[in-house]
C-alpha positions as a Markdown table, in Angstrom:
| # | Residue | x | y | z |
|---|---|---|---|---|
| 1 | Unk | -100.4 | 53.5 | -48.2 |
| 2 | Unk | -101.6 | 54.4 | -51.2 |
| 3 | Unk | -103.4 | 52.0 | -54.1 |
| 4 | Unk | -102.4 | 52.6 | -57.5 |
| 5 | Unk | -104.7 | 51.6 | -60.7 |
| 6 | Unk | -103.2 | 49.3 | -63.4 |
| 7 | Unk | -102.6 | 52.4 | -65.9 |
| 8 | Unk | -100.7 | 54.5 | -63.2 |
| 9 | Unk | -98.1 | 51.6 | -62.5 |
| 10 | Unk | -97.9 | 50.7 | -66.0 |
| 11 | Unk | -96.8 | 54.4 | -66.6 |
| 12 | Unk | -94.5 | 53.7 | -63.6 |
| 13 | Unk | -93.2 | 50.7 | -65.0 |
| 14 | Unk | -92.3 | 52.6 | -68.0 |
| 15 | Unk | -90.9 | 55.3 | -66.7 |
| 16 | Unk | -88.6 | 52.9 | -64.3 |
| 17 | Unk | -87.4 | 51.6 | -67.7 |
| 18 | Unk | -86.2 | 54.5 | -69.5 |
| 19 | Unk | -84.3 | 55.4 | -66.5 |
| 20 | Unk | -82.6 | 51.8 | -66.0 |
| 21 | Unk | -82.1 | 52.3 | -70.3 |
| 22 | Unk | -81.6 | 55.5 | -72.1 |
| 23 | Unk | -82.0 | 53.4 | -75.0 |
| 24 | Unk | -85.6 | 53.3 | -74.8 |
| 25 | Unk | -86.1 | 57.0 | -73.8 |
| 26 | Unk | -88.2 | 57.7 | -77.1 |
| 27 | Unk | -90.5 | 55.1 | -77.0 |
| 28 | Unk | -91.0 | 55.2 | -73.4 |
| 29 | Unk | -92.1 | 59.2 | -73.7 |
| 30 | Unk | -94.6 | 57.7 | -76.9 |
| 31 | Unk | -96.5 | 55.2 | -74.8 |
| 32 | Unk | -96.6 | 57.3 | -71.9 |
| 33 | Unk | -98.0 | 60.3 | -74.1 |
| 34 | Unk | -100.9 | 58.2 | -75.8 |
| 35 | Unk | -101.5 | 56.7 | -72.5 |
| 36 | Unk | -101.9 | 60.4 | -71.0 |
| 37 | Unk | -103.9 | 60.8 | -74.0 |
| 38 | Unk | -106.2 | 58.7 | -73.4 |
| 39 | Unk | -106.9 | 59.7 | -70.1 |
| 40 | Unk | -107.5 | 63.7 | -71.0 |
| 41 | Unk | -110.0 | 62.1 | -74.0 |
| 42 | Unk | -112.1 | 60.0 | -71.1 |
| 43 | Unk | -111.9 | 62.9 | -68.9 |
| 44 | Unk | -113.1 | 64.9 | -71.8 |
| 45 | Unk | -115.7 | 63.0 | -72.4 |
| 46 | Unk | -117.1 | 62.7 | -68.8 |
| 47 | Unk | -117.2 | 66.5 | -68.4 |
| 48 | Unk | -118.8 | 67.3 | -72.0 |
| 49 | Unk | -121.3 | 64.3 | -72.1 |
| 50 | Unk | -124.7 | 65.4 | -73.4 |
| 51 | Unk | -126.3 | 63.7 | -70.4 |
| 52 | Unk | -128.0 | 65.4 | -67.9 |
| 53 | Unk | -127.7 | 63.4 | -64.1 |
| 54 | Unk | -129.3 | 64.6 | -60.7 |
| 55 | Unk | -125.1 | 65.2 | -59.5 |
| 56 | Unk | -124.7 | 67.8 | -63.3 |
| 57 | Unk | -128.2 | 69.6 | -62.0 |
| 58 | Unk | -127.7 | 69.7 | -58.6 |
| 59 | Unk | -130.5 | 67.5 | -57.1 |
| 60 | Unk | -129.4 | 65.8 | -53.8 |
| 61 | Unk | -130.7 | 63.1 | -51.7 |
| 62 | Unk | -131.1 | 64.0 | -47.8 |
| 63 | Unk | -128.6 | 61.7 | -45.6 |
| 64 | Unk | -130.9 | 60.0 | -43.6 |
| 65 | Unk | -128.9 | 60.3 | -40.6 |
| 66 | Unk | -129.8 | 63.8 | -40.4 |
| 67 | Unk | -133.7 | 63.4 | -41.0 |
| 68 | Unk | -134.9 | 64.1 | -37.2 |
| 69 | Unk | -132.7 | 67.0 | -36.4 |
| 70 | Unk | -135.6 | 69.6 | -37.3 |
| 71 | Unk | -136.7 | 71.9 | -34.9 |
| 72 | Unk | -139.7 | 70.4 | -33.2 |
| 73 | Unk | -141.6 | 72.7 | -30.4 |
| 74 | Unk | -142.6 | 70.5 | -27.9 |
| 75 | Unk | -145.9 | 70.9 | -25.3 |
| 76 | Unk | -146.2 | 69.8 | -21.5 |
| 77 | Unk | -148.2 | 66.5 | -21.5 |
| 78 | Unk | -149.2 | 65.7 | -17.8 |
| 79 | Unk | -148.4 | 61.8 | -16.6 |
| 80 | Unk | -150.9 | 61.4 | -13.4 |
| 81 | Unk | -154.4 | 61.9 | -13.8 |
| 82 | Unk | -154.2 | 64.2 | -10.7 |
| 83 | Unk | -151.8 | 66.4 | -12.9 |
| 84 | Unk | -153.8 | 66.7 | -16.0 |
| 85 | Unk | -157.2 | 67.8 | -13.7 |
| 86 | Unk | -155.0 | 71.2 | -12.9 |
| 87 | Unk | -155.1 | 71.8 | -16.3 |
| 88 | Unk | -158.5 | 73.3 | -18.1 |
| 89 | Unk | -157.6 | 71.8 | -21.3 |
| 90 | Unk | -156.8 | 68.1 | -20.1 |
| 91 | Unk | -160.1 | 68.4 | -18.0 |
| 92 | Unk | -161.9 | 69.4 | -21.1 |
| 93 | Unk | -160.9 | 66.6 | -23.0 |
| 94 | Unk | -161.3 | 64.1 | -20.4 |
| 95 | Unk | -164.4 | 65.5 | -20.0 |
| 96 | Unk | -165.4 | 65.0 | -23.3 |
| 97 | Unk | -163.6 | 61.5 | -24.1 |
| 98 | Unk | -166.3 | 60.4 | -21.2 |
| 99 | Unk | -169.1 | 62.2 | -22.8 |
| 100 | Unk | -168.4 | 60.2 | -25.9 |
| 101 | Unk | -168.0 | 56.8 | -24.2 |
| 102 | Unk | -171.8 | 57.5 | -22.2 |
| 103 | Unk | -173.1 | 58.4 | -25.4 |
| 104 | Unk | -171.9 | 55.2 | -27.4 |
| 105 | Unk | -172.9 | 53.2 | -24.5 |
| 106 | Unk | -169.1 | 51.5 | -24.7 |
| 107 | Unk | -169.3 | 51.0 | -20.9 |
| 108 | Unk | -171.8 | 50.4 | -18.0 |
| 109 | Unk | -171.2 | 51.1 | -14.4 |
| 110 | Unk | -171.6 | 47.2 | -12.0 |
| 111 | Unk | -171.3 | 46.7 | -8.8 |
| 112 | Unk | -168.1 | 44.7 | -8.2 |
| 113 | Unk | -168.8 | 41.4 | -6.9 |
| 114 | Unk | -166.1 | 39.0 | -6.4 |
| 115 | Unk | -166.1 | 36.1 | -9.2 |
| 116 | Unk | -165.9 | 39.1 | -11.9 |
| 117 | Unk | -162.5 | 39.9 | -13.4 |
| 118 | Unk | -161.6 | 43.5 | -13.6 |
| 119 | Unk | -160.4 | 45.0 | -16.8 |
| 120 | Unk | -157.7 | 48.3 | -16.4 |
| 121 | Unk | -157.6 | 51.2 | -18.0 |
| 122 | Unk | -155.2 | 54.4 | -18.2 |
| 123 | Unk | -155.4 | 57.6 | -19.2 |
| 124 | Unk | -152.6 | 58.4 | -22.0 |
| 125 | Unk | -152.2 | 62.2 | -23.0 |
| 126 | Unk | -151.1 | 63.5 | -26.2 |
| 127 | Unk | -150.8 | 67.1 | -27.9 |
| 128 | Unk | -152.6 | 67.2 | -31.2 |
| 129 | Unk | -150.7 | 69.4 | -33.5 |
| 130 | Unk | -151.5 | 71.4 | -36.8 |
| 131 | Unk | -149.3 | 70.7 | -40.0 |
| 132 | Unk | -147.2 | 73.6 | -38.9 |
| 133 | Unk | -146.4 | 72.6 | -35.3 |
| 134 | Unk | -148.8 | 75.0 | -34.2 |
| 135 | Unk | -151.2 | 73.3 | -30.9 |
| 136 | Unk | -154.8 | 72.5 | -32.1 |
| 137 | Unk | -156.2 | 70.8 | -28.8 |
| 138 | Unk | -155.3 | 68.6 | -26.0 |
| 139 | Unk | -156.4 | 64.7 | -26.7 |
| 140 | Unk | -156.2 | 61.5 | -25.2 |
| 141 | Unk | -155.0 | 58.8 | -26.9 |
């Protein structure tokens, strides 16, 4: 079902009257002409306005909904350990991550005794891209 606007069932309204009474025919087709009228002047006026909007020039905003649909190229990043020693990169980086650790002394190597509490740790992989997708180098993360 359609909604009509206040001016559209006035002009109804009017129109519903000269058919129920002849009589007012002429001033029925009056009102209903200024009333048209007015609507071609506002009309007018939107089209010819001197102001220039993004919708007049063109400019668009990107719907977000469609923001991560870009191509993206996508490398192999190993999960296990054992996985990413088959690969020269991964073993190069891992080789250097542990360079860099025995340099900064960040870690020292203990005998475990029992009253110490062991800390984890996990290897995490990650590609390290160029600006244009391209591969720069494998890296841990």
């Amino acid at each position: 079902m359609r909604v009509l606007s206040v001016r559209q069932t006035s002009i109804l309204l009017l129109l519903a009257t000269a058919l129920a009474h002849p009589r007012f025919w002429w001033m029925t087709l009056q009102k209903i002409s200024w009333q048209l009228q007015f609507l071609l002047n506002k009309l007018h006026l939107l089209l010819t306005h001197p102001m220039i909007t993004r919708a007049k020039v063109g400019i668009t905003k990107p719907n977000p909904r469609y923001v991560f649909l870009s191509h993206k190229v996508t490398y192999p990043e190993p999960k296990t350990v054992t996985a990413a020693l088959k690969h020269p990169g991964w073993t190069g980086a891992m080789t250097e991550e542990m360079g860099n650790c025995s340099e900064s002394n960040t870690w020292s190597l203990v005998p475990y005794t029992p009253d110490m509490h062991v800390l984890g740790s996990k290897w995490v992989f990650q590609t390290k891209l160029h600006a244009d997708g391209t591969l720069n180098k494998p890296r841990l993360g």
